[in-house]
N, C-alpha and C positions, 0 to 999 in steps of 0.2 A: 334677426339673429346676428351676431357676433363672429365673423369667418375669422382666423388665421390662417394663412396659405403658404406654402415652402413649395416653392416653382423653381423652375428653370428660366423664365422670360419673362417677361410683360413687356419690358424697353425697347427692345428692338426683333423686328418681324426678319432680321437677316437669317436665310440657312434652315428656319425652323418654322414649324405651323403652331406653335404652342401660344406667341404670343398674340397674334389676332384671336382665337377663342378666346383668351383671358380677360381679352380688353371688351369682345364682346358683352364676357359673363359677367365681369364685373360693372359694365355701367349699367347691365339689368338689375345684379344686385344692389346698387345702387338707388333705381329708380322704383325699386320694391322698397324700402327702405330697411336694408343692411348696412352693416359696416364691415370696414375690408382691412386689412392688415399684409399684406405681398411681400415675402422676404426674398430677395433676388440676389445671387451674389453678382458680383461689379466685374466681370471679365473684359479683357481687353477688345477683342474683336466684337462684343454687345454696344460695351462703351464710345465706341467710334462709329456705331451704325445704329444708331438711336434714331427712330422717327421721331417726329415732331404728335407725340403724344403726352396728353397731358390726364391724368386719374380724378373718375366724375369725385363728387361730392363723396363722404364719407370712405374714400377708401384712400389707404396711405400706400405705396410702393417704399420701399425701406432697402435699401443698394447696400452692400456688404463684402468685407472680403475675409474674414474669416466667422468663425463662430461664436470664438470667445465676443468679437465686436458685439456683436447683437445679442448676448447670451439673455441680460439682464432684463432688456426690452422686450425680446420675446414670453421671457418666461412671465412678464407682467402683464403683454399681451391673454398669453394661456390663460393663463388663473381665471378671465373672462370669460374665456371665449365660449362659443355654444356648439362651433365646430372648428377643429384643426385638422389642417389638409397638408398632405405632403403629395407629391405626385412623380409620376418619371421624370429621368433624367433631372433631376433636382443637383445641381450639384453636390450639396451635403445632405442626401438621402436620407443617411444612416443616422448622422447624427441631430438630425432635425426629426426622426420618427424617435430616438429619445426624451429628445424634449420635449414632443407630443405625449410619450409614455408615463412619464416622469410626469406630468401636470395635470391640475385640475379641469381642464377642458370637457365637457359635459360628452362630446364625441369626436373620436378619433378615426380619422378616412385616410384610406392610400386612392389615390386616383390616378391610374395608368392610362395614361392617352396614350402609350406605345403596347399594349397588351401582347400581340402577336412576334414582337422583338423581343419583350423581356423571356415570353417563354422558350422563343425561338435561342436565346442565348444559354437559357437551360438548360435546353434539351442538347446543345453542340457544346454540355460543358464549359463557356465561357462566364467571369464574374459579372454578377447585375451590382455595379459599385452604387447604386441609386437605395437597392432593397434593404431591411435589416438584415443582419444574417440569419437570426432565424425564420426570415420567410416572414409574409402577411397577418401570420397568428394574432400578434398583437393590437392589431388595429378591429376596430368596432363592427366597420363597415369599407370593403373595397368597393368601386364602381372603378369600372372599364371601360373603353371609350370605344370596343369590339363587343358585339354580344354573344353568341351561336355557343359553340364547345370551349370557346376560350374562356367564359364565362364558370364552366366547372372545371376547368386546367387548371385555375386561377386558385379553386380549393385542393383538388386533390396535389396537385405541384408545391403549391406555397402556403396550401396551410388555411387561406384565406377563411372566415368561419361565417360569413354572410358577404354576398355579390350583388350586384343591379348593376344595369349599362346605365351609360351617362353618354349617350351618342353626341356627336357633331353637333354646329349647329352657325348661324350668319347673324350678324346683326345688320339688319336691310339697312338703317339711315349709313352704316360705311357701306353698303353693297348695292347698287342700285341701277338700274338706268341710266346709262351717260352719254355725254354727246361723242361722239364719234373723232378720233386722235389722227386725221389723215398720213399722221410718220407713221403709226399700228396698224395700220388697214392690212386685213391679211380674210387669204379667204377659211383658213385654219389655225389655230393658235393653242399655247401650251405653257400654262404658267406651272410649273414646279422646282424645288431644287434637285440638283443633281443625286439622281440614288443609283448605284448599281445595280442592284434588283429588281429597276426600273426599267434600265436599258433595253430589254430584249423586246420587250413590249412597248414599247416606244418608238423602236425602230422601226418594228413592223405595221404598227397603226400612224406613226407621223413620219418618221424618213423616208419611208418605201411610197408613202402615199404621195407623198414631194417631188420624187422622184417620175414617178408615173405623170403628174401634174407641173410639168415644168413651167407653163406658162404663167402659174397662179402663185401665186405669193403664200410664205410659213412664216410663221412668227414664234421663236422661243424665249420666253423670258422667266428668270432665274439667276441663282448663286453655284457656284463649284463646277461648271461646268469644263472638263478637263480639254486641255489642247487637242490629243487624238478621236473629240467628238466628232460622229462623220456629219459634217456640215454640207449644204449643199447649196448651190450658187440660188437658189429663191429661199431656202430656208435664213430669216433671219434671225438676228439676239440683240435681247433686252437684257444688259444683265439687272441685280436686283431691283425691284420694283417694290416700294414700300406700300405697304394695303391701299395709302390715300388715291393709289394710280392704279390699282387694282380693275374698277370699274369699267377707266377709258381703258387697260389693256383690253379686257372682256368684251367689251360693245363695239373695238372698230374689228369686231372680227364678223366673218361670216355666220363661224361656229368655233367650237372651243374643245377639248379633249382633255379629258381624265383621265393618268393614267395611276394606277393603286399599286404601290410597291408588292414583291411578289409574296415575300410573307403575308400581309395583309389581304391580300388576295387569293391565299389558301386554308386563311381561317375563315375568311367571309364574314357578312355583317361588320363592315368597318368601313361606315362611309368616311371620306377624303371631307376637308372643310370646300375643298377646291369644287366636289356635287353643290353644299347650299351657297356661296357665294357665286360661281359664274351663273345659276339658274336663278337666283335674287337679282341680277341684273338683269335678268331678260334675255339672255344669248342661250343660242341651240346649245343642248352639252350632248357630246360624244361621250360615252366612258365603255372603261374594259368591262369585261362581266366579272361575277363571281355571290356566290351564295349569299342570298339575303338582300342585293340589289333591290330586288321587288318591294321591300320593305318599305322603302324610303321613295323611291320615284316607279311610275307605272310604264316599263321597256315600252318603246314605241310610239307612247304616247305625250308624257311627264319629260321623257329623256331619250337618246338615242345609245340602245346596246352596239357595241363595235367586237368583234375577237378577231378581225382579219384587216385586212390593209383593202380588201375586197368591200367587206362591210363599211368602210368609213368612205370608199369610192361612191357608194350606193345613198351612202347618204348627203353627203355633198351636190350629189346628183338633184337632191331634191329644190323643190322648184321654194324661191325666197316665201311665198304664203305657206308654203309647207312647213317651213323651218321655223318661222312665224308663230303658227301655231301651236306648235309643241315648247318653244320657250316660253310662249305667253304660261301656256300650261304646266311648265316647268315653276315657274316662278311662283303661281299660285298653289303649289303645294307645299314650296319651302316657307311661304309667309304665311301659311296654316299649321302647318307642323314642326316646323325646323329653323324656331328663329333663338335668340339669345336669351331673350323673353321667357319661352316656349319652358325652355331647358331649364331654366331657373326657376319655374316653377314644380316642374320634375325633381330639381335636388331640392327643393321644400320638403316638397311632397316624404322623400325619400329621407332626409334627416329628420322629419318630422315623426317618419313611423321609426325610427329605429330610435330616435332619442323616447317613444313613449314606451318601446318594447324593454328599454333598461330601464325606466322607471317601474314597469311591471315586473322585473326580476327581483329589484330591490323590494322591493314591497312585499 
């Protein structure tokens, strides 16, 4: 199949979790043999914080700073394509689901990997400057990157006229087993960017627990974290960490914490990328709870549930074959079900039935 895609990232993994999925998806699409088409526009804080990534075979990343610039190319791109994909936070949302509209593209997809935000902005009356204005009507097919009630929020809210999740997912050869980084050695660690609706829960499962554990060594690493964070003399910072170091953060840890922003966390079904990549490495994962967890990893066993600064004491506590154990078993579910791979054969599958459901309309 013939993808067009109007994203937010690929280049660089600073501030945002969109561009490792992409890179995953796309070298899967790649190794399926698709072709890929990325329209990114060129912002300045992207431009200066570019990993050293380079796009497999068959797929083009295409840098941009307005729209008229790529008007031409895109729309030569379209007239091919088999699927056009716009998604959040895209910087010209709007008018790149026009020129999805506007073209012969065989199907037209919104794909929300911030599901729980966009409605959450709805719902508090604030603009989605990503959405069309009239809402998802016009697109084929949305997929979500949340499943549960946000899945028919997505219709009754925006119109949306067919849904399917497009969950998370790791691509293990960047995720993996690494040797151990003795500056990262920590006996608890916490890679995310700074969220505020983060914070409370944060605090309570990684400062509080630091606090308690003065002896033992914290490790946070991430972008925006603000001067008035309550830091603490064993809590230390990494600031951004590009995917490539991903790994060595995750393995010189003892164990590793997930913490799911709290929107996300009240629609449930919305795994974190941060679930399949620290458990592809092999390292114990803490995370918060919330609906649909089960889904994806088996509490206790797959992964460790935390909701207290208590429960994360309890589990640290456990003895190193314990911890052992359950990443070994962590890891074995995300390389069965939750790989890049995996996912890409899911949106086949998924453009596959929807592309043959319009040929039966026509007909």
């Amino acid at each position: 199949m013939r993808f067009v895609i109007f994203g937010l990232t690929v280049s660089s993994s600073w501030g945002n979790g969109h561009a490792t999925l992409w890179r995953g998806l796309l070298k899967a699409m790649s190794r399926r043999g698709h072709t890929a088409v990325f329209y990114e526009r060129d912002v300045p804080y992207y431009s200066t914080t570019r990993d050293r990534w380079m796009p497999p075979e068959r797929i083009r990343v295409q840098l941009y700073d307005s729209v008229d610039q790529i008007r031409a190319d895109a729309e030569r791109e379209l007239s091919s394509a088999d699927v056009a994909l716009v998604t959040s936070y895209c910087f010209h949302g709007r008018e790149a689901s026009r020129l999805i509209f506007d073209s012969q593209a065989r199907l037209s997809i919104f794909y929300d990997l911030d599901t729980p935000v966009t409605l959450d902005f709805l719902q508090t009356g604030r603009p989605v400057p990503y959405l069309p204005e009239e809402g998802l009507s016009g697109f084929d097919l949305v997929l979500s990157y949340t499943g549960g009630r946000a899945l028919s929020e997505l219709q009754t809210q925006l119109g949306a006229t067919a849904v399917a999740p497009l969950y998370g997912w790791v691509d293990p050869e960047a995720h993996a087993p690494s040797a151990i980084d003795q500056q990262l050695r920590s006996a608890l660690s916490y890679l995310g960017t700074y969220a505020p609706d983060r914070q409370a829960s944060l605090e309570e499962l990684f400062i509080n627990t630091a606090h308690l554990l003065p002896d033992q060594r914290f490790l946070i690493g991430g972008a925006q974290y603000p001067e008035g964070f309550p830091w603490a003399p064993n809590i230390y910072f990494v600031r951004h960490l590009p995917p490539a170091l991903h790994p060595g953060f995750f393995c010189s840890s003892r164990a590793t914490l997930n913490v799911t922003r709290r929107v996300m966390a009240e629609y449930g079904f919305c795994p974190s990328g941060r679930l399949f990549e620290a458990t592809a490495c092999g390292v114990p994962l803490l995370s918060d709870t919330w609906e649909g967890l089960e889904s994806f990893f088996v509490p206790g066993e797959e992964i460790l549930p935390v909701r207290t600064c208590s429960d994360v004491l309890n589990s640290l506590s456990l003895t190193d074959r314990e911890l052992r154990i359950i990443a070994e078993a962590g890891r074995t579910r995300t390389l069965e079900h939750h790989t890049a791979e995996q996912r890409m054969m899911e949106l086949e599958s998924i453009c596959g039935k929807a592309l043959a459901g319009r040929l039966a309309q026509r007909a």
